[in-house]
C-alpha positions in Angstrom: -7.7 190.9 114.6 -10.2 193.3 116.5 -7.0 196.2 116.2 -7.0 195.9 112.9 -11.0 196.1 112.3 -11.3 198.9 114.5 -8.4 200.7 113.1 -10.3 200.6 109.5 -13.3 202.0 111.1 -11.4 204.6 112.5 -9.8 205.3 108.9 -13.2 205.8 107.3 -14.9 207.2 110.1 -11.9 210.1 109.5 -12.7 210.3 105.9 -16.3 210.8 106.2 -15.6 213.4 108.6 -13.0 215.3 106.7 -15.4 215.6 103.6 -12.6 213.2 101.8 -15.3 211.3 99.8 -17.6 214.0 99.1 -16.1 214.1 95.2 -17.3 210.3 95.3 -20.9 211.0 96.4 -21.1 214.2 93.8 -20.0 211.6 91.1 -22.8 209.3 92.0 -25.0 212.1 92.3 -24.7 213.6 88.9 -26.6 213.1 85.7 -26.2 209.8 84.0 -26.2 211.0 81.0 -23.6 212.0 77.9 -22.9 215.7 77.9 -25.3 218.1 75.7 -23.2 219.6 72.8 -23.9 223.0 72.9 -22.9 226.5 70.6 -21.0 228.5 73.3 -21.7 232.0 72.8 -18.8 234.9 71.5 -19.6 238.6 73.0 -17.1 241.6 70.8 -16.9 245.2 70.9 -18.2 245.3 74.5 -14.4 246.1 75.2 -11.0 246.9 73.2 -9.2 244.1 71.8 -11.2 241.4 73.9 -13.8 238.7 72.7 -15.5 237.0 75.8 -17.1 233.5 75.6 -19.5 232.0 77.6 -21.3 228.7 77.6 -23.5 227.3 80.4 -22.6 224.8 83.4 -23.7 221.0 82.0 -23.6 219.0 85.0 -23.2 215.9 83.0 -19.2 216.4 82.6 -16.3 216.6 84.3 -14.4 219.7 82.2 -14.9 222.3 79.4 -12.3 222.8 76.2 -12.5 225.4 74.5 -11.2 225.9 70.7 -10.5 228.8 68.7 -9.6 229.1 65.0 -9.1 231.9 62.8 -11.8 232.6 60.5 -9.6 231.0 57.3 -9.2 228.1 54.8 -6.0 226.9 56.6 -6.6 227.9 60.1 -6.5 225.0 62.7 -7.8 224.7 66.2 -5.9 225.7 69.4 -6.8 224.6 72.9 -7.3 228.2 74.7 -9.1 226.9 77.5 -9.2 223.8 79.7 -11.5 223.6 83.0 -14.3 224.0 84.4 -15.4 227.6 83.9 -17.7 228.4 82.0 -16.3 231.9 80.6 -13.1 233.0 78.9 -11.8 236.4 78.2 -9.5 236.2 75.1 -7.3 238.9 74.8 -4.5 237.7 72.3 -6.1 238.5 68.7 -4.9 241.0 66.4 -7.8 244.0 65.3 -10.0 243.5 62.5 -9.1 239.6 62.9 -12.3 237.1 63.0 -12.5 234.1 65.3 -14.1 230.7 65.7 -14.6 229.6 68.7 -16.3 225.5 69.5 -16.7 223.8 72.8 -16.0 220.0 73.8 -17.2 218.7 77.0 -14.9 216.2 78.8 -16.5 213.1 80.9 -14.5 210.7 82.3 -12.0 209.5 79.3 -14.3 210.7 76.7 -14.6 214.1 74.8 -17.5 215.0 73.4 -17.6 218.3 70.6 -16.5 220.3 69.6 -19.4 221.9 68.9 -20.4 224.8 66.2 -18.5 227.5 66.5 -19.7 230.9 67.9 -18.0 234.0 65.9 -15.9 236.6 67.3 -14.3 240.0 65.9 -11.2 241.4 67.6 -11.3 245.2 67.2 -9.4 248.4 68.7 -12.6 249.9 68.5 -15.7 249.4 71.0 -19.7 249.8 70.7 -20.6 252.9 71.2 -22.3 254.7 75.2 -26.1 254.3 73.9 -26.0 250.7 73.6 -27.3 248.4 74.2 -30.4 250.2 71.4 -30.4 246.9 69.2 -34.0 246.9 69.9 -36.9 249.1 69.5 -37.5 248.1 73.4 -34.4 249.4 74.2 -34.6 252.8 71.8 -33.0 256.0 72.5 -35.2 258.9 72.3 -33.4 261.2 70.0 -34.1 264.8 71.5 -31.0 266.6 69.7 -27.4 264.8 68.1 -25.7 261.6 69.0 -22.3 260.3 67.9 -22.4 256.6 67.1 -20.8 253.6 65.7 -22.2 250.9 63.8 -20.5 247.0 62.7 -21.4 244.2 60.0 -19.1 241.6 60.1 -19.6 237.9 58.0 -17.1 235.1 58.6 -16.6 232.7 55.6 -19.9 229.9 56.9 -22.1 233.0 56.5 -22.8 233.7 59.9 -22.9 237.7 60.5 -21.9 239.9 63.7 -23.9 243.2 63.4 -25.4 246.0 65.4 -28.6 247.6 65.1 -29.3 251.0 66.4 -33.0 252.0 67.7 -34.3 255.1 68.1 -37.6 257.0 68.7 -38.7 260.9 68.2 -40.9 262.8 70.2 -43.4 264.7 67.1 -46.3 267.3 68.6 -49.5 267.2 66.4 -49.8 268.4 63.3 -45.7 268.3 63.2 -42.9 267.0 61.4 -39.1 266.1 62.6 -36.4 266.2 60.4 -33.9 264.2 61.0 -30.3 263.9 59.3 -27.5 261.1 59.4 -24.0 262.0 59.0 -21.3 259.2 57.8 -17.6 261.5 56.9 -15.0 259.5 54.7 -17.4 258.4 51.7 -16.9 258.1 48.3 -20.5 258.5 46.9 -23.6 259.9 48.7 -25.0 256.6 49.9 -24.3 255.9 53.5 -23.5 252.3 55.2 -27.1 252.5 56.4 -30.9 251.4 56.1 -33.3 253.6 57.5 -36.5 251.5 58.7 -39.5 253.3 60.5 -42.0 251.2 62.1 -44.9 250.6 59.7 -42.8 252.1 56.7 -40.9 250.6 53.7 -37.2 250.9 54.4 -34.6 252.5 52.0 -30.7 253.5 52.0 -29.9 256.9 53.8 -28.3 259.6 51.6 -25.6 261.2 53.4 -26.7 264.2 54.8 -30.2 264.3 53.4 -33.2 265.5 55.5 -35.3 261.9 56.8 -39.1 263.1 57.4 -41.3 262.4 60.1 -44.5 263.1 59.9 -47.2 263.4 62.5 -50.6 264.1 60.9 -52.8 263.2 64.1 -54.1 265.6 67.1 -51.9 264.2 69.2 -47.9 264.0 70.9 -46.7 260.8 69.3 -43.5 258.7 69.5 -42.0 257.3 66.1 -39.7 254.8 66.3 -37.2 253.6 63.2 -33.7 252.3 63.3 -30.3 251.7 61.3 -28.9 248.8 60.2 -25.9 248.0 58.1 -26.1 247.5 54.2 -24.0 244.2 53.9 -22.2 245.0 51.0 -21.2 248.5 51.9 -19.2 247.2 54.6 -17.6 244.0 52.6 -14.9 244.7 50.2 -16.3 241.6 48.4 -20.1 240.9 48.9 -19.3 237.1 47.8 -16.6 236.5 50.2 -15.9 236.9 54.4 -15.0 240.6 56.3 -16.4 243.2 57.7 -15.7 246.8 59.2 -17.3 249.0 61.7 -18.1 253.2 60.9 -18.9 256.2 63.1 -21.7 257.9 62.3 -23.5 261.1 63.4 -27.3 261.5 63.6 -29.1 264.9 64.5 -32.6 265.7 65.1 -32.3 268.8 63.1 -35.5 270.6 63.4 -39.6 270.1 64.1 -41.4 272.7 61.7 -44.8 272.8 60.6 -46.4 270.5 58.5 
C-alpha cells in the first residue's frame, strides 16, 4: 500500500515538473466571464488582391471563427478561419468583389457571435505611395505634381470604405497658388471629387480648372484642404451597393501675384 501511494506522488510530482498541468492552472486563471462580442476590423487596398482582418485577443475564450460572406442578398457564411489568432490574410476573392466579414468567440462548448460584420473590397489595384494622408495631420505638402488614387465603396447595410486625401501648400505673403486636379476618362467636366479647404465651403472640382489659394496676410502660411469622393460619382446606382476606385493627377501649377 505505501508503493502504490508513493508511486502517485511520484506521478504528479512528474507532472508538475514537466509543465503538464500548466493549461489547467491558465484555465483557472482566466476571466470568468462570457466572451465580449466584438466588430473585428477589415484593412483593403493596403496590398493587391488581399483583405486583412484583425480583431483583438479576448482572454475570456478558448478560439476565434471567423465568417465571411459576400456582400449579396443570397450570399451565406463560410468558416475561413478557426483558432486562436487574432489576424487573417484572405487572399481568395475575386477584384472589385465586396466582403463581410463577423467574428464568433468559442468558450468551452459554447459560441458566442458572430458579431457585425466589418467590410472588405478585394481589388487588383492598391492605395496609392503618399498614404496614409486621410488626415490633415498626416497631409502631404504639395510642392509640385503627384499621381494618386482615390476609392468609395458602400456595401448593401450602408456602411462605406473610402479614402480621403490631405494636403497642404506652402503660399508667401501677398500670394496666391494655383492649383489643378486632373481625372482622364470622364464623360462631363465634373470630377469624382470634393475640394474642402480648411475654414472654406466645399464644392465639386471641375476637371482641369485652376483651384485658388489665396494668402492675403504679411506672412508664409500653410493651407491645408483635401479630396474626398462624391458618392454618387463612383456608384452606378446611388440607391443601391458598389463602388470603384480612380487615379487622379493633382499639380501645384503656379504661385503668381495677387
Amino acid at each position: 500500500m505505501k508503493s502504490i501511494l508513493n508511486l502517485q506522488f511520484v506521478i504528479i510530482l512528474f507532472l508538475i515538473i514537466s509543465g503538464c498541468t500548466s493549461g489547467i492552472y491558465q484555465h483557472l486563471d482566466r476571466p470568468l466571464e462570457d466572451p465580449e462580442i466584438t466588430q473585428p476590423r477589415a484593412s483593403s487596398f493596403k496590398q493587391e488582391m488581399t483583405v486583412t482582418i484583425t480583431w483583438n485577443i479576448d482572454e475570456r475564450c478558448d478560439e476565434y471563427i471567423l465568417y465571411r460572406r459576400l456582400d449579396s442578398d443570397f450570399s451565406v457564411d463560410e468558416i475561413v478561419y478557426r483558432g486562436t489568432g487574432t489576424e487573417y490574410i484572405d487572399i481568395n476573392g475575386i477584384n472589385e468583389d465586396r466582403y463581410l466579414y463577423s467574428l464568433s468567440k468559442i468558450r468551452g462548448q459554447k459560441e458566442f457571435g458572430p458579431s457585425e460584420p466589418a467590410f472588405g473590397v478585394f481589388s487588383n489595384t492598391i492605395q496609392d505611395f503618399l498614404e496614409p494622408n486621410n488626415t490633415k495631420d498626416t497631409a502631404v505638402w504639395l510642392e509640385y505634381e503627384f499621381e494618386s488614387n482615390m476609392y468609395y465603396y458602400r456595401n448593401s447595410d450602408g456602411e462605406e470604405v473610402q479614402d480621403i486625401d490631405w494636403f497642404y501648400v506652402e503660399v508667401p505673403p501677398r500670394r496666391i497658388a494655383t492649383i489643378v486636379v486632373s481625372q482622364s476618362g470622364l464623360s462631363t467636366e465634373d470630377t469624382f471629387f470634393y475640394f474642402s479647404q480648411v475654414g472654406e465651403v466645399p464644392y465639386q472640382v471641375i476637371n482641369n480648372n485652376d483651384i485658388p489659394i489665396e494668402n492675403r496676410s504679411t506672412n508664409t502660411d500653410r493651407f491645408y484642404f483635401k479630396l474626398y469622393p462624391v458618392s454618387s460619382e463612383f456608384l452606378n446606382d446611388i440607391s443601391e451597393a458598389g463602388g470603384s476606385i480612380v487615379d487622379y493627377t493633382i499639380s501645384l501649377i503656379m504661385i503668381s501675384n495677387l
